[in-house]
TIDRENBA-44658 format. One record per atom (N, C-alpha, C): y, x, z; residue in one letter. Coordinates in pm, whole numbers, plus 50000, padded with zeros to 5 digits. Each point is the difference from the previous one (the first is absolute). Layout:
<nodes>
YXZA
...
</nodes>
This chain:
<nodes>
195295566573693X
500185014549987X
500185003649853X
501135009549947X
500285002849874X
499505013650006X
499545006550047X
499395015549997X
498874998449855X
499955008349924X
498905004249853X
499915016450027X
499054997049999X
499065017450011X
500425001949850X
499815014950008X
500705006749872X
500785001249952X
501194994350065X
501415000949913X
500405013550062X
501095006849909X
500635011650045X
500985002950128X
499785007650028X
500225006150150X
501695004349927X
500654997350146X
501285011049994X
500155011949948X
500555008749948X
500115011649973X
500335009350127X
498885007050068X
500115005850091X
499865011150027X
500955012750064X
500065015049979X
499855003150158X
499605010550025X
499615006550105X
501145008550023X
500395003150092X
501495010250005X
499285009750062X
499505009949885X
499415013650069X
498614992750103X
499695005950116X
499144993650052X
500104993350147X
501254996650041X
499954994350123X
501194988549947X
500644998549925X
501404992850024X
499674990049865X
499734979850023X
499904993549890X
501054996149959X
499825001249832X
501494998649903X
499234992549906X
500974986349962X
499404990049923X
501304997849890X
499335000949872X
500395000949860X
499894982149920X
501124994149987X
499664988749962X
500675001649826X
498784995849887X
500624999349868X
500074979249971X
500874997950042X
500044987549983X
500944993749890X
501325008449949X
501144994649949X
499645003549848X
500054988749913X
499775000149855X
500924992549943X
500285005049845X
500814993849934X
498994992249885X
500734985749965X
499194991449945X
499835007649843X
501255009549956X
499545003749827X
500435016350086X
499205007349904X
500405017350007X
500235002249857X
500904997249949X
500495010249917X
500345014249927X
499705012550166X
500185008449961X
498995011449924X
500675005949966X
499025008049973X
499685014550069X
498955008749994X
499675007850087X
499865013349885X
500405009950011X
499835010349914X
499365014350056X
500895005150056X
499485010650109X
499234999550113X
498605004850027X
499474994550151X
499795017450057X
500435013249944X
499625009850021X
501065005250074X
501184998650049X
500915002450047X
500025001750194X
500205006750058X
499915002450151X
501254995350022X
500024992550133X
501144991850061X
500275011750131X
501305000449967X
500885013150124X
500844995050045X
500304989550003X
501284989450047X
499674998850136X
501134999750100X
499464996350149X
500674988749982X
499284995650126X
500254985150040X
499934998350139X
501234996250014X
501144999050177X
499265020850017X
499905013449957X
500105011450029X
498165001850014X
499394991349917X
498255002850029X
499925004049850X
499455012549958X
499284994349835X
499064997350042X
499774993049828X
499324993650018X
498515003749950X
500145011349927X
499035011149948X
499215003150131X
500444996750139X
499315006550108X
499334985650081X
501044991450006X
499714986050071X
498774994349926X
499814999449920X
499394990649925X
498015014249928X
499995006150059X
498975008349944X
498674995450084X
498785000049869X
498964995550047X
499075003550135X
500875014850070X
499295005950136X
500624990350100X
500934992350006X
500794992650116X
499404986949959X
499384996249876X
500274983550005X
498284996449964X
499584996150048X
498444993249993X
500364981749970X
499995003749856X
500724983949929X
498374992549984X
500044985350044X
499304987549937X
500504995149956X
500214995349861X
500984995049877X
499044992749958X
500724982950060X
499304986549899X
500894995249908X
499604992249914X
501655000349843X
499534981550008X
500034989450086X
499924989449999X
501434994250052X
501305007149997X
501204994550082X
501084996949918X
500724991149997X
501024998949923X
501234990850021X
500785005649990X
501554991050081X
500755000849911X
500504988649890X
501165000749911X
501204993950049X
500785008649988X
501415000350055X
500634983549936X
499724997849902X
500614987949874X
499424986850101X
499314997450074X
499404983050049X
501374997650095X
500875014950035X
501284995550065X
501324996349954X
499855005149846X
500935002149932X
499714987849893X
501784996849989X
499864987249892X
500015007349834X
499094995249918X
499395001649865X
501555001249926X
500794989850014X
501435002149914X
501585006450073X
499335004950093X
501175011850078X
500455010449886X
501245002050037X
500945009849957X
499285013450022X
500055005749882X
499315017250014X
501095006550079X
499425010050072X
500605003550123X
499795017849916X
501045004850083X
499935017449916X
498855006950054X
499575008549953X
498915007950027X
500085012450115X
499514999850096X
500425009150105X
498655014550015X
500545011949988X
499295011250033X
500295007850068X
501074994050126X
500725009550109X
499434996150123X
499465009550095X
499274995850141X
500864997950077X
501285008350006X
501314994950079X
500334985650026X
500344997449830X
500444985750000X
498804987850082X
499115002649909X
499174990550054X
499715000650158X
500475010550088X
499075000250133X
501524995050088X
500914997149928X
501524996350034X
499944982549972X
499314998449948X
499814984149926X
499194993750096X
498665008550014X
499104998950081X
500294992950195X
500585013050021X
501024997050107X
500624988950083X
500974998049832X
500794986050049X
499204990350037X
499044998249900X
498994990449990X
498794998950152X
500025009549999X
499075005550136X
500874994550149X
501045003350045X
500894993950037X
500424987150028X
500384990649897X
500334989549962X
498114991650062X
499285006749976X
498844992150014X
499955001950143X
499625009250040X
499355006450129X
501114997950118X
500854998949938X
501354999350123X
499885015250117X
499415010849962X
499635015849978X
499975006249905X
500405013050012X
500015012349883X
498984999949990X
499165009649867X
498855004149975X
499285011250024X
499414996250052X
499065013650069X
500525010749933X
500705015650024X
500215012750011X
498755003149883X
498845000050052X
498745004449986X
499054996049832X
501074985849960X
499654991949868X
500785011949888X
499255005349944X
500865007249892X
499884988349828X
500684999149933X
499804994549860X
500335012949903X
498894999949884X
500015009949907X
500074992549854X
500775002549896X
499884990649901X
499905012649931X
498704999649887X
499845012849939X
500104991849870X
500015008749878X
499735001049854X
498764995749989X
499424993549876X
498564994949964X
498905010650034X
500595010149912X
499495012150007X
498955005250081X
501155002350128X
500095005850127X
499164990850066X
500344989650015X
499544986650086X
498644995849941X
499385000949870X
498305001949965X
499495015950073X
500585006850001X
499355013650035X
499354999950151X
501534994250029X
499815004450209X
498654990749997X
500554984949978X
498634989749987X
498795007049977X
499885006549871X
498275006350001X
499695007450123X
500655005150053X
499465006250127X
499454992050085X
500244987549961X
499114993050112X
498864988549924X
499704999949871X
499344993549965X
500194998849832X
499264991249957X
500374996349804X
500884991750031X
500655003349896X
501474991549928X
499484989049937X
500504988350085X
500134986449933X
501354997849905X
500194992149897X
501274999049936X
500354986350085X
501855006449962X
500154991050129X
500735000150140X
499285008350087X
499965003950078X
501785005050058X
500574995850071X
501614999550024X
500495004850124X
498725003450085X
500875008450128X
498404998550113X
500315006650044X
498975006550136X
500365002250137X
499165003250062X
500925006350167X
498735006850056X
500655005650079X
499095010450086X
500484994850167X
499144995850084X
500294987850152X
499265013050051X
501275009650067X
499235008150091X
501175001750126X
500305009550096X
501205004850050X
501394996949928X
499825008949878X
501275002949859X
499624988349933X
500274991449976X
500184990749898X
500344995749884X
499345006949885X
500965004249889X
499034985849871X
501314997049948X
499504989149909X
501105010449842X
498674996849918X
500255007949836X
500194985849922X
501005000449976X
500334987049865X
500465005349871X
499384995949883X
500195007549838X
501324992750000X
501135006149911X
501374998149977X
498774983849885X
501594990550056X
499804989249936X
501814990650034X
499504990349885X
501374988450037X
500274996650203X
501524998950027X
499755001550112X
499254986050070X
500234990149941X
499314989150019X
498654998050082X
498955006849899X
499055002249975X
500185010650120X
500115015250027X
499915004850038X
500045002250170X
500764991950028X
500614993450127X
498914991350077X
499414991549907X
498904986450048X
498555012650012X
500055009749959X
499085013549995X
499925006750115X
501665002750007X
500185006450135X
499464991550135X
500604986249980X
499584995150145X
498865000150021X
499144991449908X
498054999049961X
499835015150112X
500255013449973X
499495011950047X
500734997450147X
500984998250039X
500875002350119X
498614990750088X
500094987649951X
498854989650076X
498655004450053X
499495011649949X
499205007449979X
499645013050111X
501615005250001X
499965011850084X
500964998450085X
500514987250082X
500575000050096X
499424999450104X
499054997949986X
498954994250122X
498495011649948X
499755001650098X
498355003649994X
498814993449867X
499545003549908X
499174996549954X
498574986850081X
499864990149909X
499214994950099X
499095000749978X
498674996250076X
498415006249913X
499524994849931X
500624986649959X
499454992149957X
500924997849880X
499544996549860X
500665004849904X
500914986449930X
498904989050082X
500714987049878X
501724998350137X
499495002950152X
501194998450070X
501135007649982X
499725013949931X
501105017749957X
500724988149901X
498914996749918X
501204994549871X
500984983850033X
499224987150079X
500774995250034X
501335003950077X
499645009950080X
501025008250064X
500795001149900X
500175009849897X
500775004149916X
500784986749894X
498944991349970X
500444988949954X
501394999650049X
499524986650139X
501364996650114X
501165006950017X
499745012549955X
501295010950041X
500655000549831X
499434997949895X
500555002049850X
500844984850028X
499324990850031X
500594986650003X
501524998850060X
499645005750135X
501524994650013X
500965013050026X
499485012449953X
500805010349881X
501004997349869X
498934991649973X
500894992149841X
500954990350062X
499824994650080X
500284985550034X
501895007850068X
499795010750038X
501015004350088X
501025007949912X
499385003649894X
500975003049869X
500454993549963X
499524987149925X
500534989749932X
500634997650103X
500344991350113X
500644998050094X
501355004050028X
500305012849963X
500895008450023X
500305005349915X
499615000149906X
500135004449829X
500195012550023X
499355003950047X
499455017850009X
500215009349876X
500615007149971X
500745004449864X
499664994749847X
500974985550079X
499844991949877X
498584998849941X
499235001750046X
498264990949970X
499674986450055X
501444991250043X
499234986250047X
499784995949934X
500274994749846X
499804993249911X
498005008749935X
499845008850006X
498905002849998X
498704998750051X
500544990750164X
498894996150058X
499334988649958X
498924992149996X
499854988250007X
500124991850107X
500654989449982X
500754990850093X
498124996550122X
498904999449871X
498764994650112X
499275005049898X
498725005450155X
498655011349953X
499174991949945X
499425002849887X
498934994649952X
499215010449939X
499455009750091X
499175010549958X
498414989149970X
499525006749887X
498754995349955X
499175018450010X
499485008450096X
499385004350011X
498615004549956X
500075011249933X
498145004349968X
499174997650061X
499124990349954X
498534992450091X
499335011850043X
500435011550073X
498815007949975X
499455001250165X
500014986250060X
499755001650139X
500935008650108X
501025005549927X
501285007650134X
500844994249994X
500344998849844X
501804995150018X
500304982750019X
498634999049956X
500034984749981X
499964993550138X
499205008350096X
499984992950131X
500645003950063X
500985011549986X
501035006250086X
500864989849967X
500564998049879X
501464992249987X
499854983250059X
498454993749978X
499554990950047X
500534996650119X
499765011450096X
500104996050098X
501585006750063X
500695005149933X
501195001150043X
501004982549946X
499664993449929X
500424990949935X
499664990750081X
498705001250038X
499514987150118X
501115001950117X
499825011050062X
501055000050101X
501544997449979X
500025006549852X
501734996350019X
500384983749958X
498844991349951X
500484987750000X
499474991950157X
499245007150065X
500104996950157X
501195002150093X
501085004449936X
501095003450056X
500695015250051X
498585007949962X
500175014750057X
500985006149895X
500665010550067X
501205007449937X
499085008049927X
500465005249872X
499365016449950X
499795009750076X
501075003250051X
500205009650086X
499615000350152X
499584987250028X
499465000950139X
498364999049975X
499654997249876X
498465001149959X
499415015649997X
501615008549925X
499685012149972X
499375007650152X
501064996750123X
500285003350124X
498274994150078X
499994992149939X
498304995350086X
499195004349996X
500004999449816X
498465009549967X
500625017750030X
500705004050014X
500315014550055X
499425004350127X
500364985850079X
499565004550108X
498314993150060X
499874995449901X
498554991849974X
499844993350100X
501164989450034X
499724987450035X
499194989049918X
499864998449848X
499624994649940X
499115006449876X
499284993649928X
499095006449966X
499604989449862X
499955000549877X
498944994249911X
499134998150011X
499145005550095X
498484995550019X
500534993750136X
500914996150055X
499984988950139X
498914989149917X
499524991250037X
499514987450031X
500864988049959X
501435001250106X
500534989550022X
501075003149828X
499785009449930X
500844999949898X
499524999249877X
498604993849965X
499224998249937X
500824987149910X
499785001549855X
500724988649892X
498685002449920X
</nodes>
């Protein structure tokens, strides 16, 4: 059994008081560079026709915010790849998204999945509404009915291996169990990347790495999540049919029979 008392819980929101909506901050970038200047500014921007001045206010959301999670986009991405242009359009990217979505799923993408790529700015602000700002920190989602994943404008590279990490996340139901949510999400970033490079998905194949060698934060989640997505995929299991198992919780990290 890999279970440790005390590690941090999912980030979990209450939708008002009958309807559960689960908030995953998992996607990090390995350097933050930016800088942060303004935090006094009110966000009036809608997103898919919601503001967000109304969605996001402390009478609707009863937040538990743990800051132990972290997913860097770079363990997919090769170290001497070609810099890729910098993208801050939600259009483009949810058009990129798509193909990619598609090409994988051999199905369109859920109606219901919205992608938001905001400014630093913007994208620390909405974030405080649900907790302290880690530096870092590269995209979020909200796993309710509406499905809306917030990614900070970044290289599209980078940004893309961000997007899927969240898609993995909120395609499926949240699971209760936190080290299985993130293997989940793992399996689904894996062969996300794997399906870009593949297809050289606007020109980012050369950006993938040819083979994963994520070395993971010991911090008891990521380390035994990726553990055990790695065990299985050198047992022969697909990414994507790992993603599909633990979704539907055929399988489990705490099984017995999957003990390393």
């Amino acid at each position: 059994m890999y279970y440790l008392s005390g590690l941090e819980d999912l980030v979990v929101s209450f939708y008002g008081s009958t309807s559960n909506s689960r908030i995953n901050y998992f996607t990090r970038n390995v350097d933050d560079n930016y800088d942060f200047a303004r935090e006094s500014a009110v966000i009036v921007r809608e997103y898919k026709g919601i503001k967000t001045s109304n969605l996001y206010s402390d009478q609707q959301y009863l937040i538990t915010y743990q800051t132990n999670h972290s997913f860097a986009p770079e363990f997919l991405l090769n170290a001497s790849r070609p810099k890729t242009r910098f993208v801050d359009d939600s259009n483009e990217a949810e058009a990129i998204t798509r193909e990619v979505f598609e090409l994988m799923m051999n199905e369109r993408m859920p109606e219901n999945i919205s992608i938001n790529i905001l400014p630093f700015e913007e994208f620390k602000l909405l974030h405080s509404r649900f907790g302290a700002w880690r530096n870092g920190i590269a995209g979020f989602s909200l796993n309710d009915n509406k499905k809306k994943i917030f990614v900070r404008e970044n290289h599209l590279d980078a940004l893309m291996i961000v997007i899927g990490h969240e898609i993995g996340h909120v395609l499926t139901p949240t699971l209760p169990n936190k080290h299985d949510e993130e293997a989940k999400a793992f399996s689904f970033s894996i062969e996300w990347a794997k399906t870009i490079k593949k297809h050289n998905i606007a020109n980012l194949g050369l950006s993938i790495k040819d083979k994963i060698d994520l070395q993971p934060a010991r911090n008891g989640l990521h380390d035994i999540a990726f553990a055990f997505v790695d065990l299985m995929m050198r047992r022969g299991r697909k990414a994507i049919e790992l993603h599909r198992d633990l979704a539907k919780k055929y399988v489990s990290i705490f099984d017995r029979i999957y003990s390393f």
